[in-house]
C-alpha positions as CSV (number, residue, x, y, z in Angstrom):
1,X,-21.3,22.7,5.0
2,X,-19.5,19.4,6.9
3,X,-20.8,18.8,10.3
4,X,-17.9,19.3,12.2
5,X,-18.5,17.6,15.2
6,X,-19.0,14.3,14.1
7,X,-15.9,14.6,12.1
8,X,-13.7,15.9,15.1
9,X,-15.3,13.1,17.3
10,X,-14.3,10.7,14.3
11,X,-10.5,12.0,14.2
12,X,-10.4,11.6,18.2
13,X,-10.9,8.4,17.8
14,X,-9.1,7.3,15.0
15,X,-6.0,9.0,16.8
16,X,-6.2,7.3,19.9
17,X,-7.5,4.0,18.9
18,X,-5.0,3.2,16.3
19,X,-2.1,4.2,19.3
20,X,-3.8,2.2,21.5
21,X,-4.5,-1.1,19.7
22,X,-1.0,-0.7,17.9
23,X,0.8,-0.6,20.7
24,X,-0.7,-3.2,22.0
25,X,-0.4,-5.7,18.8
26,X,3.2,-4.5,19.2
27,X,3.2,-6.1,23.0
28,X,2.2,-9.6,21.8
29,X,4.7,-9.2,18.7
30,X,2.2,-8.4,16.0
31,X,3.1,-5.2,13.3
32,X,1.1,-2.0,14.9
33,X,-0.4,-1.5,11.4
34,X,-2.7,-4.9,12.5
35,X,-3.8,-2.9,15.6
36,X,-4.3,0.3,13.4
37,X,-6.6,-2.0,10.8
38,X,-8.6,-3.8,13.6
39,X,-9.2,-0.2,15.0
40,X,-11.0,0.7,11.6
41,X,-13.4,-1.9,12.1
42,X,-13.8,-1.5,15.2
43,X,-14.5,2.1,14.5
44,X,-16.6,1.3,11.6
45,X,-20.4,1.4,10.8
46,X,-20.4,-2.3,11.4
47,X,-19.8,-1.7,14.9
48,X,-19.8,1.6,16.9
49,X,-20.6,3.5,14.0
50,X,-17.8,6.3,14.8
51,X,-16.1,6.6,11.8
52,X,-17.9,6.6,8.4
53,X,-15.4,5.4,5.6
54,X,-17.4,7.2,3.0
55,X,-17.2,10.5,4.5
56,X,-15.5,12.6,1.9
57,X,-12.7,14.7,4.2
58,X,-12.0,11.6,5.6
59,X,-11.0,9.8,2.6
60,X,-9.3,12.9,1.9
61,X,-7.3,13.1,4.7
62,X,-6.4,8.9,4.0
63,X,-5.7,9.7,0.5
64,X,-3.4,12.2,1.8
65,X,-2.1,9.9,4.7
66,X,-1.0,6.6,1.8
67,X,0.5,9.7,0.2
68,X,2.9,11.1,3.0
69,X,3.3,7.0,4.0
70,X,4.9,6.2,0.1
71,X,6.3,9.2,-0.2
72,X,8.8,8.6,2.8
73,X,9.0,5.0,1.5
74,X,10.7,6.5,-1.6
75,X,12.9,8.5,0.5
76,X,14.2,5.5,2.3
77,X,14.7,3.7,-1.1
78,X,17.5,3.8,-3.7
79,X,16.5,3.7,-7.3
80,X,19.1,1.8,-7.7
81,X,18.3,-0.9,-5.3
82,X,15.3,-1.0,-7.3
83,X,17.2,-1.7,-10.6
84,X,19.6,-4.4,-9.1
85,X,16.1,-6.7,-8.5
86,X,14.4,-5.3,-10.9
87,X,13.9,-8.8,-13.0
88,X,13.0,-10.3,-9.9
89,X,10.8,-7.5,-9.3
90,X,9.0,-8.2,-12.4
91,X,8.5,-11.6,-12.5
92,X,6.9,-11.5,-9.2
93,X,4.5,-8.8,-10.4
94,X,3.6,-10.7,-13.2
95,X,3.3,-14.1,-11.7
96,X,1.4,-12.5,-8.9
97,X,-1.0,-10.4,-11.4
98,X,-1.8,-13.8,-13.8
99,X,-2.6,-16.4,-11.2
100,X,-4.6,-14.7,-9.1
101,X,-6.3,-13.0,-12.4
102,X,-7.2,-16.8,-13.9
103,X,-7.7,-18.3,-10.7
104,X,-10.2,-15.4,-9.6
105,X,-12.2,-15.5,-12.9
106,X,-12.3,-19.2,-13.6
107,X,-13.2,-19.9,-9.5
108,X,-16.3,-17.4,-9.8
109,X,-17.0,-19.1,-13.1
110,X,-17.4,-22.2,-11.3
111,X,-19.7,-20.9,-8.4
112,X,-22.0,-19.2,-11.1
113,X,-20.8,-15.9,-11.6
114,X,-21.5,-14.3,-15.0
115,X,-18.2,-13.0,-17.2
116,X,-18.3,-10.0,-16.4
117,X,-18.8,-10.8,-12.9
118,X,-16.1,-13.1,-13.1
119,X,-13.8,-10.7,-14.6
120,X,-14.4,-7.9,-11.3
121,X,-13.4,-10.7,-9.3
122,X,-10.4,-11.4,-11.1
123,X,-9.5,-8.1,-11.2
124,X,-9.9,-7.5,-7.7
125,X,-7.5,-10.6,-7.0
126,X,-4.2,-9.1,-8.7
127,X,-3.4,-6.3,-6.9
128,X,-1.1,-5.8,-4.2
129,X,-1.9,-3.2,-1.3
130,X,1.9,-1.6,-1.3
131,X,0.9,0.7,1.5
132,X,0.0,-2.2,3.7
133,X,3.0,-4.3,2.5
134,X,5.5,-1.8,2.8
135,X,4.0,-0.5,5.8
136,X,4.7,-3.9,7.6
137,X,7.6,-4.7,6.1
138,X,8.8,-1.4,7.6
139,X,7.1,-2.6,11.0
140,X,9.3,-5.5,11.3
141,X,12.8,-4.1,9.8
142,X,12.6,-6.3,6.3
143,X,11.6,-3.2,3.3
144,X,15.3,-2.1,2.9
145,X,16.3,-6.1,2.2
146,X,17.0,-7.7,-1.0
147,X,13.3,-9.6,-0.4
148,X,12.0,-6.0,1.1
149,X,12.7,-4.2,-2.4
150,X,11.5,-7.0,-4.8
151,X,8.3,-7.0,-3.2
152,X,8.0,-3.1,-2.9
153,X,8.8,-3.0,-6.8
154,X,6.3,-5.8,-7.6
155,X,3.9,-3.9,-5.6
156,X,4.6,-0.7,-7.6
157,X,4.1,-3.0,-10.9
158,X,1.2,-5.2,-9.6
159,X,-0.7,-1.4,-9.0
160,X,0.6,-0.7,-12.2
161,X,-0.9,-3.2,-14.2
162,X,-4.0,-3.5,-11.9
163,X,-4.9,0.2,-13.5
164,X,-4.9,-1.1,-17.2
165,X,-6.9,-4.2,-15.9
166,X,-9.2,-1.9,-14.7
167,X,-9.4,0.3,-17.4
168,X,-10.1,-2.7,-19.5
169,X,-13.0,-4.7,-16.9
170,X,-14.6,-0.7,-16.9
171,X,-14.8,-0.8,-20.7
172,X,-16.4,-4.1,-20.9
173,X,-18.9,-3.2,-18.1
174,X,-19.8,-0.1,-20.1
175,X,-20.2,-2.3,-23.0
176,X,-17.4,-0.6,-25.0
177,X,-15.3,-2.8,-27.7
178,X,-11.7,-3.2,-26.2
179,X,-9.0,-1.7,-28.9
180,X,-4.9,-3.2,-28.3
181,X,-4.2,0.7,-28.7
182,X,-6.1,1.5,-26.1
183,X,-4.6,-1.1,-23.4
184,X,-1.5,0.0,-25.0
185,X,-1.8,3.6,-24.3
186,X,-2.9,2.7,-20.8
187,X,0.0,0.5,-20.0
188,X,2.7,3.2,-21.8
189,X,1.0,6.3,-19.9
190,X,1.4,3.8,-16.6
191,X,4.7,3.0,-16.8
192,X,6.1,5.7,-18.8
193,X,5.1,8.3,-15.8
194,X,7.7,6.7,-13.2
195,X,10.6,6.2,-15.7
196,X,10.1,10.0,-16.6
197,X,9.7,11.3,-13.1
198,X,12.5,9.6,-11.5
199,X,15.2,11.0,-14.9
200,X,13.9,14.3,-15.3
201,X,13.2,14.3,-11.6
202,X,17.2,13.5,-10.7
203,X,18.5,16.3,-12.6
204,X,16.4,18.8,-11.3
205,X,15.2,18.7,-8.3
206,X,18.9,18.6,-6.4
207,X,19.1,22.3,-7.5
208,X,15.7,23.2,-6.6
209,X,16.2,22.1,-3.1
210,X,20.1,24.0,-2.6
211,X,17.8,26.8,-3.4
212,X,15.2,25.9,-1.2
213,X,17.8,25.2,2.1
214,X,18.7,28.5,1.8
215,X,15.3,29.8,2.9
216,X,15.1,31.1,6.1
217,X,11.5,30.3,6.8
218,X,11.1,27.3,9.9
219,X,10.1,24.0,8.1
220,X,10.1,25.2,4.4
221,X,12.6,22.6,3.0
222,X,10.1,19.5,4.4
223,X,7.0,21.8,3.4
224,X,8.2,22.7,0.2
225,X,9.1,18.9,-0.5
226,X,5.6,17.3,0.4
227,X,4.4,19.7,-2.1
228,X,6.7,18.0,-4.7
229,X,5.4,15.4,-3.9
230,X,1.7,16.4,-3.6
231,X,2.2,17.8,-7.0
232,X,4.0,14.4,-8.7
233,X,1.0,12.4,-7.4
234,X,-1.6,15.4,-9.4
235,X,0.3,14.5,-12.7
236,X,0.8,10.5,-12.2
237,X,-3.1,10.7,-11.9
238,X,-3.5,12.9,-14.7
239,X,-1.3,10.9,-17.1
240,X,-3.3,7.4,-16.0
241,X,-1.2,6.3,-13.4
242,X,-1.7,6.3,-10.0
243,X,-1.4,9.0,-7.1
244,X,0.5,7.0,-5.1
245,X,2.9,5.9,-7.6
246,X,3.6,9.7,-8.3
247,X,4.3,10.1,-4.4
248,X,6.4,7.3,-4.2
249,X,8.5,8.8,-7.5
250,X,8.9,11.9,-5.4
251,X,10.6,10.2,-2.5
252,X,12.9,8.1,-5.2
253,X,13.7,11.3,-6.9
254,X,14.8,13.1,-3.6
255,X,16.2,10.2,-1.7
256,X,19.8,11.2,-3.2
257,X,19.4,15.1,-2.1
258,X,21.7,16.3,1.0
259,X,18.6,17.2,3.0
260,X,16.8,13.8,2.7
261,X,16.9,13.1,6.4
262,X,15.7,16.7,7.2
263,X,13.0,16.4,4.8
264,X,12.1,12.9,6.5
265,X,11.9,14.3,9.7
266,X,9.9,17.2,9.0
267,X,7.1,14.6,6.5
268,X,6.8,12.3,9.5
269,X,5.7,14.8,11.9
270,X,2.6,15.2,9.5
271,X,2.3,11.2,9.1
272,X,1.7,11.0,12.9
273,X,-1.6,12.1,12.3
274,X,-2.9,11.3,8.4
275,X,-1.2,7.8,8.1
276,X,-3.3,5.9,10.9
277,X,-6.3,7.8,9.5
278,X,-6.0,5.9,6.1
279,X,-5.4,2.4,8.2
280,X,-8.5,3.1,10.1
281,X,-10.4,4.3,7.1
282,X,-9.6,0.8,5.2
283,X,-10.6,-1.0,8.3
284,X,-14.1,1.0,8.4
285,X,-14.9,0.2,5.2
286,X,-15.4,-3.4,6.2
287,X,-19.2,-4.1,6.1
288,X,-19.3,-7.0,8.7
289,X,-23.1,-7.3,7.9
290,X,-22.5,-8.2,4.4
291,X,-20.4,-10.8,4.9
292,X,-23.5,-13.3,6.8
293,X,-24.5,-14.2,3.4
294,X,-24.4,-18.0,3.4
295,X,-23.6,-17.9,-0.1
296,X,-21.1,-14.7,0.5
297,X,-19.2,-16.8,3.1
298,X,-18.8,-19.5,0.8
299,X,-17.4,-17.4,-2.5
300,X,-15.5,-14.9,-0.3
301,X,-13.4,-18.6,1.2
302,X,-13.1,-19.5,-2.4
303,X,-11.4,-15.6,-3.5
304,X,-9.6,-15.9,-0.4
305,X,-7.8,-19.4,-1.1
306,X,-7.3,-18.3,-4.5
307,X,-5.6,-15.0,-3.7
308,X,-3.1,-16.3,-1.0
309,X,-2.0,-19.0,-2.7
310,X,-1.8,-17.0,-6.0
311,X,0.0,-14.3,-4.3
312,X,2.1,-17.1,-2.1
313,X,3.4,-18.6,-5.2
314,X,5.3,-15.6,-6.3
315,X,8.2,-15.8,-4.1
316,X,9.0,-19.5,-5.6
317,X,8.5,-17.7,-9.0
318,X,12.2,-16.3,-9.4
319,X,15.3,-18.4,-10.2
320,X,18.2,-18.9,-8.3
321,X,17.4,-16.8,-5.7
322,X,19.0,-17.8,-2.2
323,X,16.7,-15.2,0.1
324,X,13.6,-15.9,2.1
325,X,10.8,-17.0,0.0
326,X,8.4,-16.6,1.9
327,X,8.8,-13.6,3.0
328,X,8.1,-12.7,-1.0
329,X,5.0,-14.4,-0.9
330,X,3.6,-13.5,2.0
331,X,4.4,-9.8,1.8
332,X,2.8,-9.6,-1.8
333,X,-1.0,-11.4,-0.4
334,X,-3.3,-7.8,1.2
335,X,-5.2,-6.4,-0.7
336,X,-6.0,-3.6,1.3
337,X,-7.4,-0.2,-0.5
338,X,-6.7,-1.5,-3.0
339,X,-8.9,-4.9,-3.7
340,X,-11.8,-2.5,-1.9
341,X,-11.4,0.4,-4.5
342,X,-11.6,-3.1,-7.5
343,X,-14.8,-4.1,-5.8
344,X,-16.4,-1.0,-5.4
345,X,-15.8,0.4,-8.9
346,X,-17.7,-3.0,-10.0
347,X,-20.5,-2.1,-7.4
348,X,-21.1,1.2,-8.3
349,X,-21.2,0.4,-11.8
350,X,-23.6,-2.4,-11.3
351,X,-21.3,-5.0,-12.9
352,X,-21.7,-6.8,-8.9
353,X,-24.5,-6.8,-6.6
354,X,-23.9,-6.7,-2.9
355,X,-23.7,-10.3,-2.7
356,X,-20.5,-10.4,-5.2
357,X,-19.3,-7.5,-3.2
358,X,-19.6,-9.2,0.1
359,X,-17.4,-11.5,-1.4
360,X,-14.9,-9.7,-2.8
361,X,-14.7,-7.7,0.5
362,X,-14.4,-11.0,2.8
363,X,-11.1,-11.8,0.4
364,X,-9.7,-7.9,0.7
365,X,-10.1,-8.3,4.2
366,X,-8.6,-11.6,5.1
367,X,-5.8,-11.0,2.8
368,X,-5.3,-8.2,4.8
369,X,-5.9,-9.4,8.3
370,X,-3.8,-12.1,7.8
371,X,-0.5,-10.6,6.5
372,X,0.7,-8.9,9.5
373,X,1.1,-11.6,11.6
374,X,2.0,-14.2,9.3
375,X,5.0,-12.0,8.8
376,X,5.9,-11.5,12.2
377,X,5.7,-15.2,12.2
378,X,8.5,-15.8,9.1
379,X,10.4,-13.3,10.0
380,X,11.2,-14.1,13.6
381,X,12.6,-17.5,12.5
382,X,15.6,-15.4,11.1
383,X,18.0,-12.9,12.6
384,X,16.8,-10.1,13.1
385,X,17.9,-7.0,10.6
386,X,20.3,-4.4,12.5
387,X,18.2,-1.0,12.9
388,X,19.1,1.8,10.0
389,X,19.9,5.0,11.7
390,X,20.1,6.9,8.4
391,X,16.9,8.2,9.0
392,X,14.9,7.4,11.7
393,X,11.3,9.0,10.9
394,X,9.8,6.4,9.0
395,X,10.5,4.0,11.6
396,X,9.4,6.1,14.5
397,X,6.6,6.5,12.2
398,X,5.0,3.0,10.8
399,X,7.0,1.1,13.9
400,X,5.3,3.4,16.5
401,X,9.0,3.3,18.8
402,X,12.3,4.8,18.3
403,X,15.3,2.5,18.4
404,X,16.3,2.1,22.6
405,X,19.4,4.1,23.3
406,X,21.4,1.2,24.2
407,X,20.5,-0.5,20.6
408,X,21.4,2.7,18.9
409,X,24.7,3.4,20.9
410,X,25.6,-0.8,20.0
411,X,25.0,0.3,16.3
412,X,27.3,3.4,16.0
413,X,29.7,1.5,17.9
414,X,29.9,-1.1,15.4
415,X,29.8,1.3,12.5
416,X,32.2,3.5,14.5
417,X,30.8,7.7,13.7
């Protein structure tokens, strides 16, 4: 049985630190997802010891709060969007999957890792966190721009191809011969799961959900759809994809249904209290005491450098684009649950010891650290985007305020309805 008092005391304070120290990263014009992350650590074993990131109902309930968080990113997002930057989209994924990758190995090489070490570190280099990323891209008004949905797509792709990297650094640590079937298969089951989702997905679901409208029952149509979801993410993970790419299918699928915004609005009153648990769960899993290693500090720089400036180069990657470039590059650098979940496959496997995994960590979390702001920072030297009243939950939920009424009343005077 799960003590249930600890874990109560742990979701108390998750709750009302995240508020707290979001809010106030929002007062000195810092993304609340910052606050929410420095609340994790805070909360963590490396300092008041509150909230254990390898309790298993918490990572349960943060699995199940990146889940709700893509799946109303997909409801905000047209597939078609998607498509029209979709060789942007792809180019940044793969330039931001291959430098990182060779820079990460060869770096590790050169500070005396062995191969396989060097190929964890690698791997835990190209991934992109796309909850983080879209998350503060939300934050600041920039995911439903032309820069917004390249990187969202990259991220999708970088995650993507980060599963067949890891399938592939997993069969070399178990000492398995790597097959081109095999990282074939991998990469078709991958890819193949979003393409059929969103096709069969569009023709029918739409019915489903007439049906479903009709239901007298109080809060069935947002209930019923968060089980869609729920159930997408099941079979992404069972093909060899990934959860959250199956959640985020389920919010492109339904984004062009008639009840979108009522489905939003009923999700996000469930995101208000799973999404800052998965924030402050990736913040708690930072191990402040293993990165005092002399030798950890040094490697961890080294990963660091590597990965922003691998994942920096990205938005200089696509030709002829006339948008903000480094808003592309910056977006695309944490690492967040990601880089973590990299590092500790290669721990628990023993392909790293703690000192590697020190290392790795110091990289996932000041690639994460460091995005927040230094988007705040690029994109307050442009306008500022005009708020989307189409549906606000999403950014009552990851900006932690509602548009003013005098802001919103300026907006449907301009649009005039």
């Amino acid at each position: 049985m799960h003590d249930l008092g600890p874990l109560l005391l742990a979701l108390a304070a998750i709750l009302v630190a995240t508020k707290v120290l979001g809010d106030l990263a929002q007062r000195y014009g810092q993304p609340a997802v910052l606050g929410e992350l420095i609340a994790g650590v805070l909360l963590g074993g490396s300092v008041l010891g509150i909230v254990h990131a390898n309790d298993e109902v918490l990572k349960a309930f943060a699995e199940l709060g990146v889940l709700i968080l893509l799946f109303e990113i997909g409801l905000h997002t047209e597939v078609r969007s998607l498509r029209r930057v979709g060789t942007q989209a792809t180019t940044v994924a793969l330039v931001g999957v291959v430098l990182p990758f060779a820079g990460g190995f060869f770096g590790a090489r050169a500070m005396g890792f062995s191969t396989v070490q060097s190929l964890v570190a690698g791997a835990a280099l190209t991934a992109t966190s796309i909850g983080i990323s879209a998350r503060v891209l939300r934050d600041i008004g920039q995911l439903d721009t032309p820069e917004g949905q390249i990187v969202l797509g990259a991220a999708v792709l970088d995650d993507l191809i980060g599963l067949v990297i890891l399938s592939v650094v997993s069969t070399v640590v178990a000492g398995a011969a790597i097959t081109v079937g095999g990282v074939a298969l991998t990469t078709g089951l991958a890819l193949g799961f979003v393409v059929a989702a969103v096709v069969v997905g569009s023709v029918a679901v739409p019915p489903l959900f007439r049906f479903v409208e009709r239901l007298r029952t109080s809060g069935a149509l947002g209930l019923i759809a968060l089980a869609f979801a729920l159930v997408l993410a099941t079979i992404a993970e069972a093909s060899g994809s990934a959860m959250i790419v199956g959640a985020l299918a389920a919010g492109l699928v339904l984004h062009g249904t008639p009840q979108r915004v009522d489905i939003e609005r009923s999700v996000t009153q469930l995101g208000y209290f799973f999404v800052p648990i998965f924030f402050a769960v990736v913040g708690a899993s930072v191990d402040l005491g293993a990165l005092a290693d002399r030798q950890s500090l040094m490697v961890g720089g080294l990963l660091t450098v590597i990965a922003v400036i691998g994942k920096l180069a990205t938005g200089w990657s696509i030709r002829n684009f006339k948008g903000n470039r480094w808003l592309i590059g910056v977006a695309m650098i944490p690492r967040g649950e990601v880089g973590l979940i990299f590092a500790q496959v290669g721990l628990t496997t023993g392909a790293i010891a703690a000192g590697e995994f020190g290392a790795i960590m110091l990289m996932v979390v000041a690639t994460t650290l460091i995005t927040p702001p230094w988007l705040g920072r690029v994109v307050r030297r442009s306008a500022a985007p005009e708020p989307d009243l189409s549906g606000d939950g999403l950014d009552d939920l990851v900006g932690g305020r509602r548009p003013t009424p005098r802001a919103t009343q300026a907006v449907v005077r301009k649009h005039g309805d």
